[in-house]
LOVOVEX-661738 format. One record per atom (N, C-alpha, C): residue in three letters; x, y, z. Coordinates in steps of 0.02 Angstrom, whole numbers, plus 50000, padded with zeros to 5 digits. Each point is the difference from the previous one (the first is absolute). Layout:
ALAXYZ ...
//
This chain:
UNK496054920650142 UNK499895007350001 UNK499955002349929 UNK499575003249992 UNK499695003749914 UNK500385007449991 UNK500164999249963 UNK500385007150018 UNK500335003549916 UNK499915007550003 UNK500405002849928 UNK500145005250011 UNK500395002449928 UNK500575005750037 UNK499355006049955 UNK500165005650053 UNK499475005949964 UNK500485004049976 UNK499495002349914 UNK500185003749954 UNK500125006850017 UNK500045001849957 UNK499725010350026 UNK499415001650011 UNK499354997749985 UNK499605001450003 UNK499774998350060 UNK499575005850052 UNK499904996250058 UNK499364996949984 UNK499984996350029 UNK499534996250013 UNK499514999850038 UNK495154934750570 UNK500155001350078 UNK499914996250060 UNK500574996750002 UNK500084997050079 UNK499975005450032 UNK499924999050065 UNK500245006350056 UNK500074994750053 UNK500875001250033 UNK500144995450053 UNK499545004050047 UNK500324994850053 UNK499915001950070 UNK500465004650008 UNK499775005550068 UNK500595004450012 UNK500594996750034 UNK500495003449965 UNK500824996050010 UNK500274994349959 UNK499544996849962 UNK500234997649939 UNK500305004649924 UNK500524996849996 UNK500205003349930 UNK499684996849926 UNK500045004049953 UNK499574994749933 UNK500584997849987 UNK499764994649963 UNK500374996149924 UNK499875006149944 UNK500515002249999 UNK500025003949942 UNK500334995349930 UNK500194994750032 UNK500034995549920 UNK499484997449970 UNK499444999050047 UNK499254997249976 UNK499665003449996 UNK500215009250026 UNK499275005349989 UNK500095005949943 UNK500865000649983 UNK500165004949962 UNK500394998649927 UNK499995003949964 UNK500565001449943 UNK500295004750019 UNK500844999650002 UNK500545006450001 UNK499935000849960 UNK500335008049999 UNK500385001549939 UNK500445008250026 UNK500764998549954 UNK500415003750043 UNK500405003849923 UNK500285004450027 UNK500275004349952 UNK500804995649991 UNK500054998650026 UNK500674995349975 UNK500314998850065 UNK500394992249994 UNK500324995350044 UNK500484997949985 UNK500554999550051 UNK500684996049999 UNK499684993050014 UNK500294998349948 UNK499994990549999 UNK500044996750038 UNK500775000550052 UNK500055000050074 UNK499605000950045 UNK499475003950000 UNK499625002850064 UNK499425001749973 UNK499674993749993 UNK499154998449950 UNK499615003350048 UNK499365004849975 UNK499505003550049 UNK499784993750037 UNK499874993349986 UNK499994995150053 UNK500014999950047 UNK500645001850019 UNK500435000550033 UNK499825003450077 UNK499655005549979 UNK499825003750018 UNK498964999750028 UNK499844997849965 UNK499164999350013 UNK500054991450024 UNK500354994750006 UNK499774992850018 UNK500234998350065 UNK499944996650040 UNK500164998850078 UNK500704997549957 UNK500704999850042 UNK500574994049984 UNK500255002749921 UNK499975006649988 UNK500104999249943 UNK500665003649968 UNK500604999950058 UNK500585004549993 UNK500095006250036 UNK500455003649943 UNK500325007950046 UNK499405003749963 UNK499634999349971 UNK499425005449965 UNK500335001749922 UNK499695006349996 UNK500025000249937 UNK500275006449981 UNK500335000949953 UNK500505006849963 UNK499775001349948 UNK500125006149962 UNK499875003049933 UNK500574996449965 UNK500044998949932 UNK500295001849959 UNK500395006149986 UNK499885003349984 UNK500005006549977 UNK499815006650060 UNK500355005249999 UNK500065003350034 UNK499435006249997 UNK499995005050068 UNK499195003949998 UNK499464997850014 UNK499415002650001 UNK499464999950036 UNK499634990149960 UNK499444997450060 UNK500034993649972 UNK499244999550010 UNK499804996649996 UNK499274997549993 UNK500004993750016 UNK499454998550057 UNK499754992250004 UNK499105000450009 UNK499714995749957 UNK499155001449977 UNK499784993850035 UNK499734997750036 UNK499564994850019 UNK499295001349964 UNK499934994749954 UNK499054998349969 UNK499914996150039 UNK499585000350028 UNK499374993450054 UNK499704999549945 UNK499784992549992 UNK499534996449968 UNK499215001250023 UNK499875000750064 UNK499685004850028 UNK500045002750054 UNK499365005949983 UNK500275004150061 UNK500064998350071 UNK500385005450030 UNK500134994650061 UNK499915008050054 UNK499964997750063 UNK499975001550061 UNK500525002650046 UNK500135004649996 UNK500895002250032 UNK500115002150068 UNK500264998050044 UNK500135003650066 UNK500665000350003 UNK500624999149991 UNK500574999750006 UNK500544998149946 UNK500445004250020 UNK500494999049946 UNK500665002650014 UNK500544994050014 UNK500425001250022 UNK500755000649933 UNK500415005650008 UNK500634999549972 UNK500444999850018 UNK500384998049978 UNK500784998250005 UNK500635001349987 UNK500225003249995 UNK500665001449956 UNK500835002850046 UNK500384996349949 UNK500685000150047 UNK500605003049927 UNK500415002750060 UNK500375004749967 UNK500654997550015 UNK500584996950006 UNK500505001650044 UNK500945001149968 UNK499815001449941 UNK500635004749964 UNK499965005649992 UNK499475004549972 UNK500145005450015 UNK499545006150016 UNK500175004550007 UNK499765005850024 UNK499395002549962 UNK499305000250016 UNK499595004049955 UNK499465000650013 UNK499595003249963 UNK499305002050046 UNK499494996749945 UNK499474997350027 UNK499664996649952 UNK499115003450014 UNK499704998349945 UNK499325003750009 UNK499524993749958 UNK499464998850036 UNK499434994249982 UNK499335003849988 UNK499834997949953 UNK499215001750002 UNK499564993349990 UNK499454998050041 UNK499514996750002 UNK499435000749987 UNK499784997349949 UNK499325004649964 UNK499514991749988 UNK499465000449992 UNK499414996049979 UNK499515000849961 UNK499814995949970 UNK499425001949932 UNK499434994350009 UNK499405002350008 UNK499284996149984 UNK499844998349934 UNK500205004249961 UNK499884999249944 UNK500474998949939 UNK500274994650020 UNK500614996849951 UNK500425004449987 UNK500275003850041 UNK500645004549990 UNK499975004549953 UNK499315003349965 UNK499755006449989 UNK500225006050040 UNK499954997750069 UNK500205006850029 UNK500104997750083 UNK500535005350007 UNK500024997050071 UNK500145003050076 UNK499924997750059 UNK499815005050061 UNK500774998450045 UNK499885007050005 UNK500924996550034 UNK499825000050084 UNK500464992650029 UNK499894998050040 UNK500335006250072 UNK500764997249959 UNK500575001650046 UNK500605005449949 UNK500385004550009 UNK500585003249983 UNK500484999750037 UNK500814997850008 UNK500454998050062 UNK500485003149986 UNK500635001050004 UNK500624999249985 UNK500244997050072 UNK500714998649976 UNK500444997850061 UNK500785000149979 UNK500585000650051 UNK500265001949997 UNK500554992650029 UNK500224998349938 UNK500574991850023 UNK500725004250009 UNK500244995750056 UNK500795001149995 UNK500334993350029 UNK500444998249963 UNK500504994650038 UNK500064998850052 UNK500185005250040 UNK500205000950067 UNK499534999350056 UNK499424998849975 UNK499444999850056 UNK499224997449962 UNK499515005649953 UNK499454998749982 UNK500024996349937 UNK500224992250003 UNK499984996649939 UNK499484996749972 UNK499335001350046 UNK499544997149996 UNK499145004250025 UNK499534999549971 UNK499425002749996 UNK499454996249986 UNK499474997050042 UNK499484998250000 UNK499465002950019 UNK499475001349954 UNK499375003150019 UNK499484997749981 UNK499315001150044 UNK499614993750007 UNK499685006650014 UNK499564999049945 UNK499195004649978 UNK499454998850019 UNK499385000150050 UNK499604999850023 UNK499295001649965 UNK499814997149939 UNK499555000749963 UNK499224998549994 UNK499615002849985 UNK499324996350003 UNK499855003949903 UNK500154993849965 UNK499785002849908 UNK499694992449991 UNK499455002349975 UNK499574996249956 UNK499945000649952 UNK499974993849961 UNK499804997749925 UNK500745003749942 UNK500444997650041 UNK500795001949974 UNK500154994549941 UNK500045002649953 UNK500254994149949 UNK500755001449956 UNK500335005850039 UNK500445001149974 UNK500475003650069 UNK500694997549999 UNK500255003850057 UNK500864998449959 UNK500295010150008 UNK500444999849970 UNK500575004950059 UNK500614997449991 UNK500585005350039 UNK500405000449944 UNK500225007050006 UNK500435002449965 UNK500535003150049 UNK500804999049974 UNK500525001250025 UNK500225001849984 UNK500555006750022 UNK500455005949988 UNK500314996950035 UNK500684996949979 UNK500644997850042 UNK500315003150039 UNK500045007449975 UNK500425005450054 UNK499945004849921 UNK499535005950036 UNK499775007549990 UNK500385003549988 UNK500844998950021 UNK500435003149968 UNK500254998049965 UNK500324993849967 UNK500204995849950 UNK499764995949956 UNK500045001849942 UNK499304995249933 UNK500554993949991 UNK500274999550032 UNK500344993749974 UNK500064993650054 UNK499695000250055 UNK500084994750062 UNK499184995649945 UNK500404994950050 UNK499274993949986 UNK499534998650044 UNK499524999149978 UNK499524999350049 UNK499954992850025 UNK500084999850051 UNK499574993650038 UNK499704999750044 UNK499614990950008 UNK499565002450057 UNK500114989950024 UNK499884999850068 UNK500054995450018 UNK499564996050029 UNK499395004250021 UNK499314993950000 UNK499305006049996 UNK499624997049973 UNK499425003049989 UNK499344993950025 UNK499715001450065 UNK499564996450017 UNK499405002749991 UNK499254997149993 UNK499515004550023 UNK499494995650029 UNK499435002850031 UNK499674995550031 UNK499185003450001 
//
């Protein structure tokens, strides 16, 4: 997996339907920062752990570069919560043109609690062509700048 941490500055196979890509053979990450423990790996490879965590606390960034462009119908997320209480907000956005500029897919929040909603998967129903860039950005919880962001699988297909 190719992968680097992004600065301040922001920055084609096509399966069959129901196949997921190799995002180790089609992309470069790159993430605003990672706990050592919980490699974005983790998170984008079949078998590859509990997913992946920030470093550092507040809003996070994860950039997929395709090597080329690619063909999108689906895109499933993942993410699990189960200490504590908070509301989290995702944005899913895509770029044709090398992450110049970009079209937002999806806007979410959700709402984790211990006691019951520790967990959130959503699976996007897409038709984008000639995508060479696909990025989520994460607000851990909208009321607190200090929770971490994680996420626990990022598929697409």
């Amino acid at each position: 997996m190719r992968k680097r941490l992004i600065d301040g500055d922001q920055q084609a196979a096509t399966p069959a339907t129901g196949e997921w890509l190799n995002l180790d053979d089609l992309a470069e990450v790159a993430i605003s920062s990672e706990d050592a423990a919980h490699p974005i790996e983790s998170a984008l490879l079949p078998g590859g752990g509990d997913g992946w965590r920030a470093a550092v606390p507040g809003q996070q960034t994860i950039r997929l570069r395709f090597d080329q462009p690619q063909k999108l119908r689906r895109i499933r997320l993942t993410f699990v919560e189960t200490a504590v209480s908070r509301t989290q907000e995702y944005v899913l956005r895509w770029s044709a043109d090398g992450g110049h500029s970009y079209r937002e897919i999806v806007r979410q929040q959700w709402n984790f609690n211990p006691q019951g909603a520790t967990s959130e998967t959503e699976e996007h129903r897409v038709e984008l062509s000639g995508v060479n860039a696909l990025e989520l950005m994460i607000t851990p919880d909208i009321g607190n700048g200090q929770a971490l962001a994680s996420l626990a699988r990022l598929q697409i297909a």
